[in-house]
N, C-alpha and C positions, 0 to 999 in steps of 0.2 A: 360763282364757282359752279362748274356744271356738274351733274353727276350719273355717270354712265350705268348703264345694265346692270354692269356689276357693284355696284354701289346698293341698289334697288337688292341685288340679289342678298346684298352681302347683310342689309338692314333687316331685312325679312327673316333671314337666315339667322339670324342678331338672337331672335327671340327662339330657335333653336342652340343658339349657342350662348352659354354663361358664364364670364368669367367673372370668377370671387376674387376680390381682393380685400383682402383685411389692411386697416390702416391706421396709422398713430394718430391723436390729438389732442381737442381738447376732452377734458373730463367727465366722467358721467354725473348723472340727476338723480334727483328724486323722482320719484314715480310719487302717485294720487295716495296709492297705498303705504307711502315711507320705505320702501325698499330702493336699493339703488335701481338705477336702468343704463344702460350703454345707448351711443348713436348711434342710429344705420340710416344710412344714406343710399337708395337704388338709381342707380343709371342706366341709361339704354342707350345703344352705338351701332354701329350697321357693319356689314361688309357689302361689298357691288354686286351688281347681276346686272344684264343685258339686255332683258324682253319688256322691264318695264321702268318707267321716267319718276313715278311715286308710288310707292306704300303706304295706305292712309289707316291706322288702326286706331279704333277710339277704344279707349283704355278707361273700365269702369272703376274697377279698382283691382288692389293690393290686398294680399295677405302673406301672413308666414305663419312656420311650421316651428314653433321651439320643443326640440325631442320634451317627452312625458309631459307634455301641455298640452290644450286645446289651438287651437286653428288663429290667429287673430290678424284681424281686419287695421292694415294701417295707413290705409289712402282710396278718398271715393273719387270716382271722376274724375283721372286726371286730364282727358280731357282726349281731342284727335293728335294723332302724333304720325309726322312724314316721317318713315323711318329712313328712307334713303336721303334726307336732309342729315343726317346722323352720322355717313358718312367722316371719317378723322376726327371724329369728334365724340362728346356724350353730351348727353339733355339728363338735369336731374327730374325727375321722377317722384320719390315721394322722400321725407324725410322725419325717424321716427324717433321714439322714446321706447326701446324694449328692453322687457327684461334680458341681462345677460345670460350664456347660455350658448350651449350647439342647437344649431336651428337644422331642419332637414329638408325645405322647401321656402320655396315662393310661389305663387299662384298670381299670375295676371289673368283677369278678366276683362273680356275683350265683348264690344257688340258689334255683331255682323253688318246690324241693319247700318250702320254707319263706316261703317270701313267702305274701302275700294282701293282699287289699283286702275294706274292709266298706264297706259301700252304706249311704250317709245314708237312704235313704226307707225298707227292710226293717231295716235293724241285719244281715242276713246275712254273717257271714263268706267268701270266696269266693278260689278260687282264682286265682295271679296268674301267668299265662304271659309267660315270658321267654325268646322261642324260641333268642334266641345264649345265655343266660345270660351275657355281660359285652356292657358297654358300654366302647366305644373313645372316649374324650374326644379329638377333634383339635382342634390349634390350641396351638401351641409355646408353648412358658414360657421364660424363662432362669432360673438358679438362681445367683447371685451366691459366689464364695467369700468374702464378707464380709457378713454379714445374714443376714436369713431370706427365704424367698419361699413366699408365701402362695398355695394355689388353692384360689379357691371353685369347687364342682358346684353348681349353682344346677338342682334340677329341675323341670319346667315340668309338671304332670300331668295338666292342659288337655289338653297338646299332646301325651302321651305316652301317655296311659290310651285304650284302644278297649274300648267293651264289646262282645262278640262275641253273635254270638247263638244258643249256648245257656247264656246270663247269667254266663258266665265274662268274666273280664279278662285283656287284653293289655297287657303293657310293650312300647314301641313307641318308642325314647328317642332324642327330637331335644335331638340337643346346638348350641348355639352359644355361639362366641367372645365374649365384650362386653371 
């Protein structure tokens, strides 16, 4: 399957854009501390763009935000991810045990030094600036104690990729709610 500009664009763009979906299944757990905990599951997906052939973002890890809690850490290194392989499709990402609850973020942490993007027209590899390195996904979820609840990152890389000019790239990551 080949995947055009906008595929690239649409991946990049992905982590500008977040769709939540909350979802039925199976049942929640124990948690370490004997409280219940719900599932959440993160996925990332793309839409297209046109100027570039791959999005390579190495993803250090995951957090979330559950309202009147601290911050917590639920996935290290998940590893380099093409997001314009993403394309129709999702890649799962991390998969957790949290407490239920309105959550008000995700935070992907991202390293520069290993990202890049390759340009459709030269094949050049090229470096890929991520001036915060993470992106803050807003726009609350709830996590159900019974089911699972599913977020897709959906990035857009249209709307996310800048080429700078001296022929480097920028991550630039508009995220929205759907």
């Amino acid at each position: 399957m080949s995947i055009s500009h906008n595929s690239i664009t649409g991946i990049i763009s992905a982590a500008l854009v977040v769709i939540l979906l909350g979802g039925c299944g199976g049942g929640g757990s124990e948690t370490s501390s004997g409280g219940s905990s719900g599932n959440l599951n993160i996925y990332l997906t793309d839409a297209p763009t046109d100027e570039v052939s791959s999005v390579n973002v190495y993803i250090t890890g995951l957090t979330v935000k559950r309202s009147g809690a601290s911050v917590e850490r639920i996935s290290d290194d998940v590893g380099l991810i093409d997001l314009l392989t993403l394309q129709d499709s999702t890649q799962l990402i991390a998969v957790a045990n949290v407490q239920p609850g309105n959550y008000e973020f995700i935070m992907v942490e991202l390293d520069q030094s290993r990202s890049s993007v390759v340009e459709k027209l030269s094949g050049s590899r090229l470096p890929l600036k991520i001036p915060s390195q993470e992106i803050k996904v807003l726009g609350g979820f709830v996590v159900q104690t019974e089911g699972q609840t599913d977020v897709v990152l959906d990035f857009d890389a249209d709307k996310s990729l800048v080429k700078l000019g001296n022929k480097n790239w920028l991550l630039k990551p508009v995220i929205v709610k759907k």
